[in-house]
Gaussian input, Z-matrix of N, CA and C with variables (Angstrom, degrees):
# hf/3-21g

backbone

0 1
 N
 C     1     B1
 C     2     B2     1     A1
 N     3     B3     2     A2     1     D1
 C     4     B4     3     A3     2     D2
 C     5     B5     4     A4     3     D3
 N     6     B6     5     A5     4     D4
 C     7     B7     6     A6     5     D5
 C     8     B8     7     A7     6     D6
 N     9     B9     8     A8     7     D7
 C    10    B10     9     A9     8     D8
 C    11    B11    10    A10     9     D9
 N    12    B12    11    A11    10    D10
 C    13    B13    12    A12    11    D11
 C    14    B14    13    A13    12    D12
 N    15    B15    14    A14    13    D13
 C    16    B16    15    A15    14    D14
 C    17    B17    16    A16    15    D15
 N    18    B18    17    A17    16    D16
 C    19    B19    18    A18    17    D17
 C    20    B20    19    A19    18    D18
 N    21    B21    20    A20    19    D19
 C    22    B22    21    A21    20    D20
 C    23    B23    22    A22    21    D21
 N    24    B24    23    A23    22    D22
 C    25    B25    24    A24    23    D23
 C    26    B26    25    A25    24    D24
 N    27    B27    26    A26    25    D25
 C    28    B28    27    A27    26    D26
 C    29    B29    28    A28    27    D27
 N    30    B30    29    A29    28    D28
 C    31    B31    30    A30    29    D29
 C    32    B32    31    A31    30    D30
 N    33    B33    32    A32    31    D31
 C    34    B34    33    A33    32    D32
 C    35    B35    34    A34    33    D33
 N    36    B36    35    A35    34    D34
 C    37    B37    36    A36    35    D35
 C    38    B38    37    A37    36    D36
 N    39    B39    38    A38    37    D37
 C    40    B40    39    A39    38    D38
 C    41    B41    40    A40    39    D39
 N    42    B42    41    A41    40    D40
 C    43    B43    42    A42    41    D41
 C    44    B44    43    A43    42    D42
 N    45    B45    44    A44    43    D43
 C    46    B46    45    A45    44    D44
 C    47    B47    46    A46    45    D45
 N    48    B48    47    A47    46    D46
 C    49    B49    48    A48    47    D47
 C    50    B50    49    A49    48    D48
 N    51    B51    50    A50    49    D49
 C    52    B52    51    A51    50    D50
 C    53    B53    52    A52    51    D51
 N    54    B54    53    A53    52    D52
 C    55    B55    54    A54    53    D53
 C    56    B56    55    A55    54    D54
 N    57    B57    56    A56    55    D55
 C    58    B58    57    A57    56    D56
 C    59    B59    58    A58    57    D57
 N    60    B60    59    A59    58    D58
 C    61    B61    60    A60    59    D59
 C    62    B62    61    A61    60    D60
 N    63    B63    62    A62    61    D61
 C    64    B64    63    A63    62    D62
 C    65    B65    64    A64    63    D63
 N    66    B66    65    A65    64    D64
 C    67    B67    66    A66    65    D65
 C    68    B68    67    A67    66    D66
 N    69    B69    68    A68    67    D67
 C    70    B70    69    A69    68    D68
 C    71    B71    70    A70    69    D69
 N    72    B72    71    A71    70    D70
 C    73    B73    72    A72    71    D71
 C    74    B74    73    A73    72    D72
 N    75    B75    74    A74    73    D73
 C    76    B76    75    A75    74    D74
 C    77    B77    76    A76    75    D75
 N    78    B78    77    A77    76    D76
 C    79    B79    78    A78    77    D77
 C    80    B80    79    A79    78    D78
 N    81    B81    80    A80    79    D79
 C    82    B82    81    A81    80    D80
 C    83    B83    82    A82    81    D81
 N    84    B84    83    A83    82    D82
 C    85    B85    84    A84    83    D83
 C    86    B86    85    A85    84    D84
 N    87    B87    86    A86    85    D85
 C    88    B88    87    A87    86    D86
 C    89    B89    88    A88    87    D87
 N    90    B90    89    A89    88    D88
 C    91    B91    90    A90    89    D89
 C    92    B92    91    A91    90    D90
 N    93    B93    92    A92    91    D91
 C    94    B94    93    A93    92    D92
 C    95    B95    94    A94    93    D93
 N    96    B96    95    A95    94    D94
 C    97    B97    96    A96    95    D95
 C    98    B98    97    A97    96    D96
 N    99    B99    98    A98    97    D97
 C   100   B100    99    A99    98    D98
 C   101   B101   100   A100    99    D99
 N   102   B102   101   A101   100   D100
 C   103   B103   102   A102   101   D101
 C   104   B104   103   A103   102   D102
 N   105   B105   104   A104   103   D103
 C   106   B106   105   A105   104   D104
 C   107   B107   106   A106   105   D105
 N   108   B108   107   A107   106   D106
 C   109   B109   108   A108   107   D107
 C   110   B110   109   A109   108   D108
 N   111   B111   110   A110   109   D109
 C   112   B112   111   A111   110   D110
 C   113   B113   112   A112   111   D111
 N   114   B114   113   A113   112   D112
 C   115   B115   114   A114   113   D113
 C   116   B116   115   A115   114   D114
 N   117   B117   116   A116   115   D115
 C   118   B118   117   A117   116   D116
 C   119   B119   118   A118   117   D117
 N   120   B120   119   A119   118   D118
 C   121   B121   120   A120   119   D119
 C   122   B122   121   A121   120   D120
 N   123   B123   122   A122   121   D121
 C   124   B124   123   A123   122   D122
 C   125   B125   124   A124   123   D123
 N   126   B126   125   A125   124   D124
 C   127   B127   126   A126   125   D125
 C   128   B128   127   A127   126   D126
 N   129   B129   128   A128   127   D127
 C   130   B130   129   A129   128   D128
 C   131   B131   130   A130   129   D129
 N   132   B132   131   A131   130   D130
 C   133   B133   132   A132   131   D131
 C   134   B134   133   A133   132   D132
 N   135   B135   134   A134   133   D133
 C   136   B136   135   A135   134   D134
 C   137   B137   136   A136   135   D135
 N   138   B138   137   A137   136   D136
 C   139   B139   138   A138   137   D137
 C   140   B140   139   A139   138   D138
 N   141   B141   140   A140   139   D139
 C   142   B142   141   A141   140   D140
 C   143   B143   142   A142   141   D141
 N   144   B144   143   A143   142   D142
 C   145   B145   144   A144   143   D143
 C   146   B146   145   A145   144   D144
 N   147   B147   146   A146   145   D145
 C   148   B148   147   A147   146   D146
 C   149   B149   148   A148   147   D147
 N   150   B150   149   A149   148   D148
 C   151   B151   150   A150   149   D149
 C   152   B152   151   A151   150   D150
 N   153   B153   152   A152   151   D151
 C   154   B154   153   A153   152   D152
 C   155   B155   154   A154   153   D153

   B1=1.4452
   B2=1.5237
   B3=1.2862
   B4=1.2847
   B5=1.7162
   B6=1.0802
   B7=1.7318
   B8=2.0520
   B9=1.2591
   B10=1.7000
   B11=1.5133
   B12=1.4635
   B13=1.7488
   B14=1.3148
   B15=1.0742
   B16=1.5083
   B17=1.1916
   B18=1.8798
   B19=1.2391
   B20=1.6980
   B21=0.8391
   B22=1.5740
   B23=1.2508
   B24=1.1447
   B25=1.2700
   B26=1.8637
   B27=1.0184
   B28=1.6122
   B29=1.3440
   B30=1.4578
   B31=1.5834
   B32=1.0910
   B33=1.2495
   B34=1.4361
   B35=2.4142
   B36=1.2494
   B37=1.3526
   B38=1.3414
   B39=1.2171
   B40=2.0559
   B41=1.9582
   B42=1.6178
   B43=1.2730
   B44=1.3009
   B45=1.1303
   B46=1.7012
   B47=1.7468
   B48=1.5761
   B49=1.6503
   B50=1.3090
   B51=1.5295
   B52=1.2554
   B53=1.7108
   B54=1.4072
   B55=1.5469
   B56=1.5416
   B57=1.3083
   B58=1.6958
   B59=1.7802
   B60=1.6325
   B61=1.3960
   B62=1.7883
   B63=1.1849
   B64=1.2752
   B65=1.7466
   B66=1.2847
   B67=1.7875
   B68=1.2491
   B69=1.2625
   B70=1.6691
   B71=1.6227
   B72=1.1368
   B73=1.6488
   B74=1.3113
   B75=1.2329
   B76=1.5045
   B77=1.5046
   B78=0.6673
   B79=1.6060
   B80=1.6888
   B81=1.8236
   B82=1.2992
   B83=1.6059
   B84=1.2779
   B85=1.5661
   B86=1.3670
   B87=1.8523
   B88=1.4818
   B89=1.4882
   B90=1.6482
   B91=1.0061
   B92=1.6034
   B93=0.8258
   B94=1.7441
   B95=1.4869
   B96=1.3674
   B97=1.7942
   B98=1.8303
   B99=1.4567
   B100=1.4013
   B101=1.4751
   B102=1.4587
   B103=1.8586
   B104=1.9935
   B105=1.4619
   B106=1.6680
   B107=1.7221
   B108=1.3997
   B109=1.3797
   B110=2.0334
   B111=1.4715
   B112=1.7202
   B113=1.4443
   B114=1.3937
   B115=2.0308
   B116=1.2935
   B117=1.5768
   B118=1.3508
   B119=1.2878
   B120=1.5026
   B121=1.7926
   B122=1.5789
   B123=1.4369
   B124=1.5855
   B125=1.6723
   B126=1.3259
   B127=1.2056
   B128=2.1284
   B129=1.0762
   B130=1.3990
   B131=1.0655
   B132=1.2464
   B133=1.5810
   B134=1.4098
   B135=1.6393
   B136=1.2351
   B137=1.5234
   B138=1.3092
   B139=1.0805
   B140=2.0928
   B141=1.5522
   B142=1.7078
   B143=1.8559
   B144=1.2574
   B145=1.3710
   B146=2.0931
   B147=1.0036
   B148=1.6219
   B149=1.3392
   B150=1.6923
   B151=1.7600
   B152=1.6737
   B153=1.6774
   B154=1.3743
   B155=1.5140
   A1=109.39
   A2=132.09
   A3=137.93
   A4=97.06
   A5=122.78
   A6=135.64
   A7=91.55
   A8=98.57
   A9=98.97
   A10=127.68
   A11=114.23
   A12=120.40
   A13=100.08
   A14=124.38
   A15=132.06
   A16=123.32
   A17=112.73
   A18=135.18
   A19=133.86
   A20=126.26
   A21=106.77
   A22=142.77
   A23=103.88
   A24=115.53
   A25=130.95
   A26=130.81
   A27=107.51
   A28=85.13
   A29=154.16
   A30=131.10
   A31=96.52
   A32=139.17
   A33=106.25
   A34=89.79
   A35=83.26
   A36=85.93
   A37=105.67
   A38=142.19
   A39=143.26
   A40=89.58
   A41=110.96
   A42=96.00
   A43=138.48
   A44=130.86
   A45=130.92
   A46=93.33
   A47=102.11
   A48=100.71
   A49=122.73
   A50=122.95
   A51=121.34
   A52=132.79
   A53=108.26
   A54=97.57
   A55=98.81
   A56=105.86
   A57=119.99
   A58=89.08
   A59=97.39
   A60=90.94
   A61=114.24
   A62=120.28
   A63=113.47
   A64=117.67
   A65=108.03
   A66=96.76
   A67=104.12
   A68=146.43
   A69=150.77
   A70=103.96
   A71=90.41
   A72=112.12
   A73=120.06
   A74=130.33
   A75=154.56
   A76=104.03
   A77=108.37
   A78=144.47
   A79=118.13
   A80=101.21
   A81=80.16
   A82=112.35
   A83=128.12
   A84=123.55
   A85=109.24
   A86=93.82
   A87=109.03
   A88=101.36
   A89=110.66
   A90=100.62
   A91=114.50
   A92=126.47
   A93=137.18
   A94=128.62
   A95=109.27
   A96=103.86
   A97=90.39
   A98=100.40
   A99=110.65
   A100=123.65
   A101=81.66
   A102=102.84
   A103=102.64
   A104=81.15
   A105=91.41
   A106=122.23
   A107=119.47
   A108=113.90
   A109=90.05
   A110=100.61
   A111=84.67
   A112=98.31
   A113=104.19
   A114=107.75
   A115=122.48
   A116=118.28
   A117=115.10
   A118=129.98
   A119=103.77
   A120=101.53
   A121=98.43
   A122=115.90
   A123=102.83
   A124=111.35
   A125=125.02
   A126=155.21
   A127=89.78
   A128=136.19
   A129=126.57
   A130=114.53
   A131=126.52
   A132=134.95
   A133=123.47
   A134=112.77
   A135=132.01
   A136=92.24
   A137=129.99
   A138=145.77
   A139=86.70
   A140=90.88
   A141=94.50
   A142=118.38
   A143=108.60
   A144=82.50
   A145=83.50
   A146=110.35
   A147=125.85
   A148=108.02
   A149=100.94
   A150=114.83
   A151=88.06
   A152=81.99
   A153=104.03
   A154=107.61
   D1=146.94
   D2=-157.17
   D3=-84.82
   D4=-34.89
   D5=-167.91
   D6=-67.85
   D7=-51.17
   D8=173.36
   D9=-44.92
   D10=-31.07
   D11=-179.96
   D12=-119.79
   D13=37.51
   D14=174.10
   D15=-133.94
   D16=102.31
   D17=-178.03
   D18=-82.39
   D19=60.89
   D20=-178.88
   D21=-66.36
   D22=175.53
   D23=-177.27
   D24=-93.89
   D25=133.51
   D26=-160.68
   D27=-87.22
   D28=-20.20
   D29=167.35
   D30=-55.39
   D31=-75.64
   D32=-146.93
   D33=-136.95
   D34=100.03
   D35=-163.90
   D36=-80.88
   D37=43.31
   D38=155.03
   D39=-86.90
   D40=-43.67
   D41=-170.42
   D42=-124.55
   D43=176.87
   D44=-140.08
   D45=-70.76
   D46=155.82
   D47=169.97
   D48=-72.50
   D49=-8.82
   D50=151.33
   D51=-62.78
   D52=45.48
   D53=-165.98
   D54=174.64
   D55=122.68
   D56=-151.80
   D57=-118.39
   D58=137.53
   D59=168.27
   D60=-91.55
   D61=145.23
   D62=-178.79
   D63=-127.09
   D64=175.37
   D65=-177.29
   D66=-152.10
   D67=143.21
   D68=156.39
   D69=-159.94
   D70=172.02
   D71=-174.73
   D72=-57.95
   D73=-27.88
   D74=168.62
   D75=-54.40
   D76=-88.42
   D77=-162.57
   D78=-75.67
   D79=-48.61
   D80=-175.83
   D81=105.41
   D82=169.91
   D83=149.25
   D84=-72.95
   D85=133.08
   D86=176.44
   D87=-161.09
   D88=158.93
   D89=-170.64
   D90=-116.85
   D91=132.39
   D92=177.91
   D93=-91.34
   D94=135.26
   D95=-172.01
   D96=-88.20
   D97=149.54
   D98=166.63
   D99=-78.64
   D100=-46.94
   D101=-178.31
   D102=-121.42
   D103=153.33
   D104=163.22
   D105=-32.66
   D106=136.06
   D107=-172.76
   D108=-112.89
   D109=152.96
   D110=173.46
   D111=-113.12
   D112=152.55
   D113=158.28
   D114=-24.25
   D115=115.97
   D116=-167.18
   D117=80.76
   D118=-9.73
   D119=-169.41
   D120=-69.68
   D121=150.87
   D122=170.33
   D123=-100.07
   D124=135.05
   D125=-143.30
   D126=-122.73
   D127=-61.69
   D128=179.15
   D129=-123.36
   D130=138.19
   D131=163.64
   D132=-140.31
   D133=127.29
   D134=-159.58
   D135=-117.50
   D136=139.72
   D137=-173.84
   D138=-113.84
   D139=130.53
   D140=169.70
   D141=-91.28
   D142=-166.47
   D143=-152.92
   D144=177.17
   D145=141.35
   D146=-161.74
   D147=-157.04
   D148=134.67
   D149=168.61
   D150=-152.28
   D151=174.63
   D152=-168.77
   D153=-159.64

């Protein structure tokens, strides 16, 4: 299951602990990998979610 190899981060917990959010004048908010990401690895996960 994908939720099983999927680590977060408590800054910004949708995405993997490989990947820091960052901010400056340039750029703006953006987000940066720390470490190597592999093919397929998943990088964000949003759990969905419904009312009515």
């Amino acid at each position: 299951m994908i939720m099983d190899s999927f680590v977060s981060k408590t800054q910004f917990p949708s995405a993997s602990s490989k990947l820091t959010l960052m901010e400056n004048s340039s750029k703006g908010r953006h987000v940066i990998a720390t470490e190597d990401l592999s093919i397929g690895e998943v990088i964000f996960l949003v759990e969905t979610f419904c009312f009515s």
